[in-house]
C-alpha positions, 0 to 999 in steps of 0.5 A: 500500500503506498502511504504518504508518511511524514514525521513533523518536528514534535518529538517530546519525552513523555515521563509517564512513558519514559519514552520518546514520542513523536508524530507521524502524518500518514495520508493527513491523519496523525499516529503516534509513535514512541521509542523507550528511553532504555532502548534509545541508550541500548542502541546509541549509547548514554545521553539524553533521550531526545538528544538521542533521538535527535541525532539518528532521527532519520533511521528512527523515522524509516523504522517507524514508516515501517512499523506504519505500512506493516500495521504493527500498532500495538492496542492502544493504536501506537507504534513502538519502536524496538 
């Protein structure tokens, strides 16, 4: 299915998730995606969780769109990425 994905600039930390948050525009419609702190250090290392994020945004957002087009949403309707 060919969907026009787009990841505006509105990632924020959520300290109730203890996750990365962060939209994504799919054909107009917005869906949330999240990214955990602990699997943001796992995976590039010590330091500030949107920092982090930040610096490897583009990898991130090409996992999301992925986790997107397969359907992967959790209950709740969010795709978290591992």
């Amino acid at each position: 299915m060919n969907q026009a994905i787009q990841f505006p600039d509105r990632e924020i930390w959520d300290e109730e998730k203890l996750a990365v948050c962060f939209p994504a525009l799919v054909n107009g419609m917005q869906m949330m995606c999240a990214i955990e702190g602990v699997t943001l250090a796992r995976r590039f290392g010590d330091g500030l969780p949107l920092d982090r994020f930040r610096e490897h945004r583009w990898d991130l957002e090409e996992e999301a769109s992925d986790a997107i087009r397969n359907g992967d949403e959790d209950d709740q309707g969010w795709f978290w990425l591992s």
